[in-house]
DSSP file (Angstrom, degrees, kcal/mol; ACC not computed):
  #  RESIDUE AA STRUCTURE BP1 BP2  ACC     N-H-->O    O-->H-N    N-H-->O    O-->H-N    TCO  KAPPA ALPHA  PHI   PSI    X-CA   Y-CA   Z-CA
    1    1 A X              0   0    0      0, 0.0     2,-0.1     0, 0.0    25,-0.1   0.000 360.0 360.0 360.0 118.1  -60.9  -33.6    0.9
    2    2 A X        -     0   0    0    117,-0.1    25,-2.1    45,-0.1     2,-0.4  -0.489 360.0-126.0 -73.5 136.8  -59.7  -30.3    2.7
    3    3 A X  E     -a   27   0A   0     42,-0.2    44,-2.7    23,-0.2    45,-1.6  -0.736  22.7-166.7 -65.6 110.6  -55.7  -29.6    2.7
    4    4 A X  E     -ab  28  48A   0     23,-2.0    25,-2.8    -2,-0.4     2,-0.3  -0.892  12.1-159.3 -79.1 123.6  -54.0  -29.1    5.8
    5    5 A X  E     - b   0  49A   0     43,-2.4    45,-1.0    -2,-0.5     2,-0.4  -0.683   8.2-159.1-100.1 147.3  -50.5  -27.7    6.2
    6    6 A X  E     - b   0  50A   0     23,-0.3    25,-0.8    -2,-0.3     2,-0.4  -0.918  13.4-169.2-138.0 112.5  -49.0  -28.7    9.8
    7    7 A X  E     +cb  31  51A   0     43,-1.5    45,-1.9    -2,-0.4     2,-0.3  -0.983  32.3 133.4 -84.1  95.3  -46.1  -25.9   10.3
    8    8 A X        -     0   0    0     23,-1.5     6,-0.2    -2,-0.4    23,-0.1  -0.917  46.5-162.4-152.3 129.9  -44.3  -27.0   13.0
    9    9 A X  S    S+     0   0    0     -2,-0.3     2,-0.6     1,-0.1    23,-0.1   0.645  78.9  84.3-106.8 -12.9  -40.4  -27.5   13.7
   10   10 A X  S  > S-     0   0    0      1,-0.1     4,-1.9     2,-0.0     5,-0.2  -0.866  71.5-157.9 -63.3  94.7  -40.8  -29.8   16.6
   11   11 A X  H  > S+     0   0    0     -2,-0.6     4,-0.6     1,-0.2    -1,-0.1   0.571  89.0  56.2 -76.3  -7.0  -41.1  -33.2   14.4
   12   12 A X  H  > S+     0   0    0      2,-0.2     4,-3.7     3,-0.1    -1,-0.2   0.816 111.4  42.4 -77.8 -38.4  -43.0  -34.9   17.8
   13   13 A X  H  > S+     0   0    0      1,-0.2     4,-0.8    -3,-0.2    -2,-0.2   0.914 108.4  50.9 -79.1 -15.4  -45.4  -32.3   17.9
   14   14 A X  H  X S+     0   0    0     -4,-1.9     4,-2.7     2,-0.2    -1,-0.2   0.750 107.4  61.9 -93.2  -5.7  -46.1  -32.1   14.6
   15   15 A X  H  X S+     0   0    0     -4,-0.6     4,-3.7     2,-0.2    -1,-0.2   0.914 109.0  41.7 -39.8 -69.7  -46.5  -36.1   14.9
   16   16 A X  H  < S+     0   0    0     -4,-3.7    -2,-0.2     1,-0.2    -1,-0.2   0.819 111.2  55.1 -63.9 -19.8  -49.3  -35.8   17.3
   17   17 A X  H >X S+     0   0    0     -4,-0.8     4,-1.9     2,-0.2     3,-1.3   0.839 112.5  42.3 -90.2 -52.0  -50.8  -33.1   15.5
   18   18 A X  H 3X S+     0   0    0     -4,-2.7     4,-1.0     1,-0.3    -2,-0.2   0.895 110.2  56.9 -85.9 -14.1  -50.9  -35.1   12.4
   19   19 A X  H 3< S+     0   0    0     -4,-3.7     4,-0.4     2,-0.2    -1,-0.3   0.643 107.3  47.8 -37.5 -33.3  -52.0  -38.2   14.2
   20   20 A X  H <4 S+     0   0    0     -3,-1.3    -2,-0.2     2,-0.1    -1,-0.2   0.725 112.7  49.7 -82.9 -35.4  -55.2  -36.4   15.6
   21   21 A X  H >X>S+     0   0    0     -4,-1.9     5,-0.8     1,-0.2     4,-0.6   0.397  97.8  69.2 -81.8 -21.7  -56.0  -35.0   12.3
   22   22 A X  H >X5S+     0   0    0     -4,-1.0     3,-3.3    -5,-0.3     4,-0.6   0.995  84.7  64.7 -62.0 -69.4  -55.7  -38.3   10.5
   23   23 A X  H 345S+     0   0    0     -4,-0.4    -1,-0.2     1,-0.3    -2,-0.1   0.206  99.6  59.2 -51.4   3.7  -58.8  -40.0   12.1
   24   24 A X  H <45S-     0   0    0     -3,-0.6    -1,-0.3    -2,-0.2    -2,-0.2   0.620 113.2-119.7-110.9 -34.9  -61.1  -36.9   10.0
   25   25 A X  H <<5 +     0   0    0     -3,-3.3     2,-0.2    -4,-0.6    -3,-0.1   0.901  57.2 164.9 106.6  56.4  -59.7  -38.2    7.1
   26   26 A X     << -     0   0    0     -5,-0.8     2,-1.2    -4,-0.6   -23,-0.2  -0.624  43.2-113.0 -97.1 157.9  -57.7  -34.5    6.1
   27   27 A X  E     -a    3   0A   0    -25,-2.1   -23,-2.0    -2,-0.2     2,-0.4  -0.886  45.4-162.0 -98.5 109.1  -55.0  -34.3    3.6
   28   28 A X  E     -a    4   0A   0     -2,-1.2     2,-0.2   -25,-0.2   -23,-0.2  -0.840  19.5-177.0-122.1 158.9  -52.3  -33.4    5.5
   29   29 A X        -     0   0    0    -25,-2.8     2,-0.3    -2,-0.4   -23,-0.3  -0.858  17.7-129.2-131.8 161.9  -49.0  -32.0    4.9
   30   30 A X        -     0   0    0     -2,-0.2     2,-0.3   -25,-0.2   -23,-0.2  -0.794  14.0-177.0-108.9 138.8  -45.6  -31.0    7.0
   31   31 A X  B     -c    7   0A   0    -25,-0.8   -23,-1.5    -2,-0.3     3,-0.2  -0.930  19.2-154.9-123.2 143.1  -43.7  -27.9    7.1
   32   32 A X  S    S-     0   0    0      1,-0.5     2,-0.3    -2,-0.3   -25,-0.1   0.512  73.5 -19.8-121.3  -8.6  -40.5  -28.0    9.3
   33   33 A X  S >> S-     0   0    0      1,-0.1     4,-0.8   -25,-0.1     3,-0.7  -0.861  81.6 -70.0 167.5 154.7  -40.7  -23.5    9.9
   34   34 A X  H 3> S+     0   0    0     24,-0.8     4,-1.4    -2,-0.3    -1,-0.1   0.559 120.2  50.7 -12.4 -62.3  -42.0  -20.5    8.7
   35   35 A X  H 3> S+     0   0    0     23,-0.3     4,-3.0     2,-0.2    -1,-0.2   0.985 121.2  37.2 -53.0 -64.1  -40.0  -19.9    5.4
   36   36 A X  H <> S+     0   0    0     -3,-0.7     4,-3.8     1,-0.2    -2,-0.3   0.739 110.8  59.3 -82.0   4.0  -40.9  -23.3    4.3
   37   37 A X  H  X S+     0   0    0     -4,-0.8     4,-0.9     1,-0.2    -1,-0.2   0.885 113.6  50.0 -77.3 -37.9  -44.5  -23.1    5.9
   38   38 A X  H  X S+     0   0    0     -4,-1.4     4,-1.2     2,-0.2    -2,-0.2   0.750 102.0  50.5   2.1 -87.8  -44.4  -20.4    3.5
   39   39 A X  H  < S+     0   0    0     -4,-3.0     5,-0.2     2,-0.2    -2,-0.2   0.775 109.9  48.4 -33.1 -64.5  -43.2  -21.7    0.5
   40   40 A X  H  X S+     0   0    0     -4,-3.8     4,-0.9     2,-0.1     5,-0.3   0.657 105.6  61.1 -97.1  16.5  -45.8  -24.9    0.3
   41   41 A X  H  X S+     0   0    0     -4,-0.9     4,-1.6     3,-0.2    -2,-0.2   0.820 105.7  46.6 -76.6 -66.8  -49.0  -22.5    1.1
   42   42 A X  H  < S+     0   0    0     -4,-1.2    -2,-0.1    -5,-0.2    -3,-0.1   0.609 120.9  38.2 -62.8   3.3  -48.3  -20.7   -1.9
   43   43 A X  H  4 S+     0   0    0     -4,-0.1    -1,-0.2     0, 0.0    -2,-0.1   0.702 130.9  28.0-112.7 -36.6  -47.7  -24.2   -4.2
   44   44 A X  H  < S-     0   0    0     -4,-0.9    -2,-0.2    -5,-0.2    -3,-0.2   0.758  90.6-143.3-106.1 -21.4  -50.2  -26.0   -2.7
   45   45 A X     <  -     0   0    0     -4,-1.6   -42,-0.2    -5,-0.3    -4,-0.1   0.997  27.2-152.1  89.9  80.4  -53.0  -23.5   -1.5
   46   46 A X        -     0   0    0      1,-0.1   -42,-0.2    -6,-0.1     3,-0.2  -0.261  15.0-133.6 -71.3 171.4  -54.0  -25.3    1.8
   47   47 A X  S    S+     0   0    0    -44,-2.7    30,-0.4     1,-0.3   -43,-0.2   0.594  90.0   8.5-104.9 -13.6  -57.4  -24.9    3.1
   48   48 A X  E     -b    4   0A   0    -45,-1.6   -43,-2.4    28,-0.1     2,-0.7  -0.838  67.6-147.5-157.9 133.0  -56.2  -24.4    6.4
   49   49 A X  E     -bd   5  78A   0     28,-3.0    30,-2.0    -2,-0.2     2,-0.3  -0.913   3.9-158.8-110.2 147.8  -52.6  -23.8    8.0
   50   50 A X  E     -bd   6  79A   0    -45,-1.0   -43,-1.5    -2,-0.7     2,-0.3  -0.983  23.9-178.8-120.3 115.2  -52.1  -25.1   11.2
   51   51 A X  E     -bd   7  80A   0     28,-1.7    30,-1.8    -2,-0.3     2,-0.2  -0.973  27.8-139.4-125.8 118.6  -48.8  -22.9   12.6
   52   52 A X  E     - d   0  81A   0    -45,-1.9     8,-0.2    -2,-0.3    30,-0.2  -0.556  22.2-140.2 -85.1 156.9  -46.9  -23.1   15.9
   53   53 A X  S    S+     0   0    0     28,-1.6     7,-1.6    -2,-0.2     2,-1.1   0.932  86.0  56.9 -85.3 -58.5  -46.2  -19.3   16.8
   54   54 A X  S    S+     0   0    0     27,-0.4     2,-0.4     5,-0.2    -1,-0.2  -0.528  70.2 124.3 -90.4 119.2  -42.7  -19.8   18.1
   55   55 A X        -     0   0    0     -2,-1.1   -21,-0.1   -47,-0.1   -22,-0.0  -0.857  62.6 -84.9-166.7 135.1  -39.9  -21.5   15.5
   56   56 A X  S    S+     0   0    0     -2,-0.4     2,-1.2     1,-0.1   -22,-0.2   0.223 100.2  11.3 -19.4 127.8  -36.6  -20.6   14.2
   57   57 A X  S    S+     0   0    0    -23,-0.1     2,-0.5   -24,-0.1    -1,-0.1  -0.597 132.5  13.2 114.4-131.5  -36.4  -18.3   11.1
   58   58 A X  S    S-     0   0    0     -2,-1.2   -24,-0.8    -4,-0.0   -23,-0.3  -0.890  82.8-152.7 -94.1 123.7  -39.9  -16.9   10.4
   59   59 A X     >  -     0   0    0     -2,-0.5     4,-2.1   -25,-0.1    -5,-0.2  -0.423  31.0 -88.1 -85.3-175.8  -42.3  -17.5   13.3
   60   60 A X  H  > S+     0   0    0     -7,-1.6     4,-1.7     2,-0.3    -7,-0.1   0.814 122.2  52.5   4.0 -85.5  -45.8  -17.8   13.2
   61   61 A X  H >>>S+     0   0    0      1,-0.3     4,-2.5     2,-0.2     3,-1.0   0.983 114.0  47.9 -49.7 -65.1  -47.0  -14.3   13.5
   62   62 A X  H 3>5S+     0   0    0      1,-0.3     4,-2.4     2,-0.2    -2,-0.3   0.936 111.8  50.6 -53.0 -44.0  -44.6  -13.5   10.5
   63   63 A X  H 3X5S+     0   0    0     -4,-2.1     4,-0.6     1,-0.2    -1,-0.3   0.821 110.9  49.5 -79.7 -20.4  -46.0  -16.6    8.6
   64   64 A X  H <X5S+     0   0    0     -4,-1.7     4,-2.5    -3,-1.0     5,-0.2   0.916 108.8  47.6 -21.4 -70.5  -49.5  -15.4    9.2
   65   65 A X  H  X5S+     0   0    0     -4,-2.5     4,-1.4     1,-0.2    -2,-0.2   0.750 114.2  53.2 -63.0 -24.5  -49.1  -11.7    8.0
   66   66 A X  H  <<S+     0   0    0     -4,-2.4    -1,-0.2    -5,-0.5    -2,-0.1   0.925 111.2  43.4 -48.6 -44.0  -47.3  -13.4    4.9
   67   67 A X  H >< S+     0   0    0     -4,-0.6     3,-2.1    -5,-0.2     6,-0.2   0.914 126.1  33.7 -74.8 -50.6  -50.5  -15.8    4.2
   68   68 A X  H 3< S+     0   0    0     -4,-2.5     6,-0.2     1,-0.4    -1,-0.2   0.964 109.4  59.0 -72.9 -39.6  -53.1  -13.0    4.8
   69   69 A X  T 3< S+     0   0    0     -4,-1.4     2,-0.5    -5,-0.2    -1,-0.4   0.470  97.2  80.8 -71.9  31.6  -51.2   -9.7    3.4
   70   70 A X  S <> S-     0   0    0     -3,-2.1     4,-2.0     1,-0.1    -3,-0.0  -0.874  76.4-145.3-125.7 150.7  -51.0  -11.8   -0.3
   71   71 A X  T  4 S+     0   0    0     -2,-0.5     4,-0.5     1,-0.2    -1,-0.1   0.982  92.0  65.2 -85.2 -30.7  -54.0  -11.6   -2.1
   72   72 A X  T  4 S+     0   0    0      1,-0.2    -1,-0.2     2,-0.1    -5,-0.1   0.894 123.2  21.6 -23.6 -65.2  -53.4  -15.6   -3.7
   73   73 A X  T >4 S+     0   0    0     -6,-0.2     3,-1.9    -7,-0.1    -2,-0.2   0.264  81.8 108.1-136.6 -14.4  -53.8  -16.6   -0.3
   74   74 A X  T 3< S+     0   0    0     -4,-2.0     2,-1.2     1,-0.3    -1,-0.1   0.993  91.0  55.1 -57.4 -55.3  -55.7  -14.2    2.5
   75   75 A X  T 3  S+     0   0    0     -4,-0.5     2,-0.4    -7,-0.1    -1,-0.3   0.304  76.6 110.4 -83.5  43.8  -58.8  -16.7    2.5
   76   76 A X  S <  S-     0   0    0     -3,-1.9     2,-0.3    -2,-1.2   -28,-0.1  -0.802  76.0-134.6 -64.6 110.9  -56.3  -19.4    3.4
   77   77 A X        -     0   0    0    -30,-0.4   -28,-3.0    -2,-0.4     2,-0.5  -0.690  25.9-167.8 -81.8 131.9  -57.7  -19.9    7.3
   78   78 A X  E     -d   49   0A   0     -2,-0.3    21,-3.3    19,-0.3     2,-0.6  -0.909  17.8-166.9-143.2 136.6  -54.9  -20.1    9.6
   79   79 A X  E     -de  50 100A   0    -30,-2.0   -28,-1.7    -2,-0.5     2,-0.3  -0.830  15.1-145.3-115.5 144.2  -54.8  -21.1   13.2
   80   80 A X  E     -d   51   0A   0     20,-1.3     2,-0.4    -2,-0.6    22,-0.4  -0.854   9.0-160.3-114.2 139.8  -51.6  -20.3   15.4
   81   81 A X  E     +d   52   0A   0    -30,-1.8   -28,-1.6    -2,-0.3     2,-0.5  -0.887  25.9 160.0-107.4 114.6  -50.6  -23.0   18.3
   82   82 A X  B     -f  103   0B   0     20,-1.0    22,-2.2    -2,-0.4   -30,-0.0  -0.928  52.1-127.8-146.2 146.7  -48.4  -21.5   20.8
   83   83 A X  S    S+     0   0    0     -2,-0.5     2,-0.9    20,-0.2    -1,-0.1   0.683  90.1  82.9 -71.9 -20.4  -47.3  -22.2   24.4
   84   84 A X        +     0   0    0     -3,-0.1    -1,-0.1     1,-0.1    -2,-0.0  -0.720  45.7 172.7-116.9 125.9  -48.3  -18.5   25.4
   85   85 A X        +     0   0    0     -2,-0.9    -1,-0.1    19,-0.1    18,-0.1  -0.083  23.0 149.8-125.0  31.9  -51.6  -18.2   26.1
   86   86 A X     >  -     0   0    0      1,-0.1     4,-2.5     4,-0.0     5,-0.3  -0.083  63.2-117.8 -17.9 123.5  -51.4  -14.7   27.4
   87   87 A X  H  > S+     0   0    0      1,-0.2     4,-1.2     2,-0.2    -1,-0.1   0.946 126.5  42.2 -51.2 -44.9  -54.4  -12.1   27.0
   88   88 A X  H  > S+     0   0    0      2,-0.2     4,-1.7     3,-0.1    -1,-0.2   0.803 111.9  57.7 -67.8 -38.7  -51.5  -10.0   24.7
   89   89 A X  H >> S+     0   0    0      1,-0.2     4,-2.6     2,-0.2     3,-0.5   0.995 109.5  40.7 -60.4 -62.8  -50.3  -13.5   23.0
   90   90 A X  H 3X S+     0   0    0     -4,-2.5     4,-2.6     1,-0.2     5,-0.4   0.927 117.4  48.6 -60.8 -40.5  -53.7  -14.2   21.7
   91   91 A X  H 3X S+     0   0    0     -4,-1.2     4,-1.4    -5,-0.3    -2,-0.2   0.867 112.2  52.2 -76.9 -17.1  -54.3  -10.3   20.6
   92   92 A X  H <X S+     0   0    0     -4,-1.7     4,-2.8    -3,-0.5    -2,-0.2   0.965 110.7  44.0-106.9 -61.2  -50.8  -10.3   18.9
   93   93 A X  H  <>S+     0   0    0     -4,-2.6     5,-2.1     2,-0.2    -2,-0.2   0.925 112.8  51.7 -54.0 -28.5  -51.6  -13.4   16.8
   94   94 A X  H ><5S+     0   0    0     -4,-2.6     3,-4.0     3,-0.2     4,-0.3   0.998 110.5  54.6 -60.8 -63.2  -55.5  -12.1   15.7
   95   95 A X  H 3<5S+     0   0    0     -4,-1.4    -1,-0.2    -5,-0.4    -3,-0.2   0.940  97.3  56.0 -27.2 -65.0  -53.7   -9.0   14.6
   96   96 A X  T 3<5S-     0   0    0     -4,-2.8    -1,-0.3     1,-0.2   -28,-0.2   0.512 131.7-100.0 -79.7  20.9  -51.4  -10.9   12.4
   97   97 A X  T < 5 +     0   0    0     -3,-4.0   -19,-0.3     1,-0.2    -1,-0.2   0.255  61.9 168.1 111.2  -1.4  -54.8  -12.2   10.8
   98   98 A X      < -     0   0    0     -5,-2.1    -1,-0.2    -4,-0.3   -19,-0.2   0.169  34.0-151.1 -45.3 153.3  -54.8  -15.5   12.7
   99   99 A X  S    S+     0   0    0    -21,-3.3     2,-0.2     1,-0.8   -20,-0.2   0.921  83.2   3.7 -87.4 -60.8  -58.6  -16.9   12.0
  100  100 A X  B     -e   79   0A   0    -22,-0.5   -20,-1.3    14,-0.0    -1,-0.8  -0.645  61.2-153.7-140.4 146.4  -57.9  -19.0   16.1
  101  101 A X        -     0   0    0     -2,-0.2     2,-0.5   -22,-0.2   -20,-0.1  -0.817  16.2-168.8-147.2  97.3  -55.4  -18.9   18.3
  102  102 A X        -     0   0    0    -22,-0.4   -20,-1.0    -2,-0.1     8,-0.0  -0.707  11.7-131.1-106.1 128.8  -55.1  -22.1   20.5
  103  103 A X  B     -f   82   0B   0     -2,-0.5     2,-0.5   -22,-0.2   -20,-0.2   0.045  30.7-108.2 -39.6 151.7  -52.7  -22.9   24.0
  104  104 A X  S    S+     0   0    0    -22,-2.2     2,-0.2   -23,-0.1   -19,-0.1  -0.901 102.9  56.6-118.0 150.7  -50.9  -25.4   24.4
  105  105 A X  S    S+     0   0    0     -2,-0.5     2,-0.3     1,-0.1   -23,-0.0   0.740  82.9 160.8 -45.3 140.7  -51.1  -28.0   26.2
  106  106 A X        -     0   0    0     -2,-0.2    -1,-0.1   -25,-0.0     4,-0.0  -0.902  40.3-103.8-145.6 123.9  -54.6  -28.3   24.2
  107  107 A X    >>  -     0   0    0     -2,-0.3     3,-1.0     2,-0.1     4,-0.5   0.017  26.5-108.7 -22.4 154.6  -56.6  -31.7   23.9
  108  108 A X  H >> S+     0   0    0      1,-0.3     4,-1.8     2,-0.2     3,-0.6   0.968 126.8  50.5 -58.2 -65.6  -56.7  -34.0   20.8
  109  109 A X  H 34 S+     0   0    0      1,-0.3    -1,-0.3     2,-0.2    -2,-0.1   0.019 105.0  51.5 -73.8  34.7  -60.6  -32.5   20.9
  110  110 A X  H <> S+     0   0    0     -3,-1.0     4,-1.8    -2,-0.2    -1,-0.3   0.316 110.8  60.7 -99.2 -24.4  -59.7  -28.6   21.1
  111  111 A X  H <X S+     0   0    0     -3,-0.6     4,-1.0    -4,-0.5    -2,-0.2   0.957 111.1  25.9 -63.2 -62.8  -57.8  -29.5   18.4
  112  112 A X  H  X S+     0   0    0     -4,-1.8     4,-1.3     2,-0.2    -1,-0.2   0.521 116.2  64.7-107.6   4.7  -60.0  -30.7   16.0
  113  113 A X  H  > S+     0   0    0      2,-0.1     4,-2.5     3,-0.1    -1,-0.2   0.907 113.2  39.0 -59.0 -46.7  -63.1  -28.4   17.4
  114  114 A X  H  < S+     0   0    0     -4,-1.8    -2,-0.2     1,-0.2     4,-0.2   0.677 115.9  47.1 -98.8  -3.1  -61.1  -25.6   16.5
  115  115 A X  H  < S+     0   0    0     -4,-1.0     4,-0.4     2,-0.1    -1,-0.2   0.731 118.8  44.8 -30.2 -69.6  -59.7  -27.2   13.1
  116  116 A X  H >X S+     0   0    0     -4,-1.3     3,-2.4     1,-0.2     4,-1.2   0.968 112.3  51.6 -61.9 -58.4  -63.8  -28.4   12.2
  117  117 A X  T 3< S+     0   0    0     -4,-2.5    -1,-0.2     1,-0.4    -2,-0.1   0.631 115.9  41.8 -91.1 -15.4  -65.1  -24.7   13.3
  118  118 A X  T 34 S+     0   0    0     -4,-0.2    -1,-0.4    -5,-0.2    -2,-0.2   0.167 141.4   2.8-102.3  22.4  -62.3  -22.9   10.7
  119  119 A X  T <4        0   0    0     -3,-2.4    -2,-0.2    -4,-0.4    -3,-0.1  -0.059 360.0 360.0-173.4  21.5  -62.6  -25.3    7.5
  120  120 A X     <        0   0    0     -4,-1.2    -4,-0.2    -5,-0.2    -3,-0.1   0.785 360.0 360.0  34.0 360.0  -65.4  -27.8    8.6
């Protein structure tokens, strides 16, 4: 069963998120920000972390560059969820190694399209 890490600091979105994700029959886990998104990739070695861009602390981007610049963890897949969905927004998470980078507001199924097409 692949691990999913849900980093997100909004506890409703990361509700819906894990709601959508349920019905694939994923192991998922919660992260409340960046530090601690942080923290349980490197104990638990997800198979994909799912990261909102903007959150208190460490954002996104910074919890990306973490995941990728550590050599434990770079083929850790990570997709960043963000409310800007900017031509610059998208190039500034792929820089900081993002595998996908999807908008919000995004459908249940963009969701777990872009979830199957980075961990199957």
């Amino acid at each position: 069963m692949k691990k999913i890490l849900i980093v997100e600091d909004q506890e409703d979105i990361r509700e819906v998120i894990r709601i959508t994700l349920e019905l694939e029959k994923y192991e998922l886990h919660d992260a409340v920000d960046g530090a601690d998104g942080l923290r349980k990739t490197q104990q638990m070695r997800p198979d994909l972390v799912l990261s909102d861009v903007m959150m208190p602390g460490m954002d996104g981007l910074e919890l990306c560059k973490q995941i990728k610049g550590d050599p434990a963890l770079r083929r850790t897949k990570v997709v960043l969820l963000s409310a800007r969905g900017q031509p610059a927004d998208r190039q500034a998470g792929i820089s900081a190694g993002a595998d996908a980078y999807l908008s919000k507001p995004y459908g249940p199924l963009d969701l777990l399209a872009t979830v199957k097409r980075a961990i199957g």
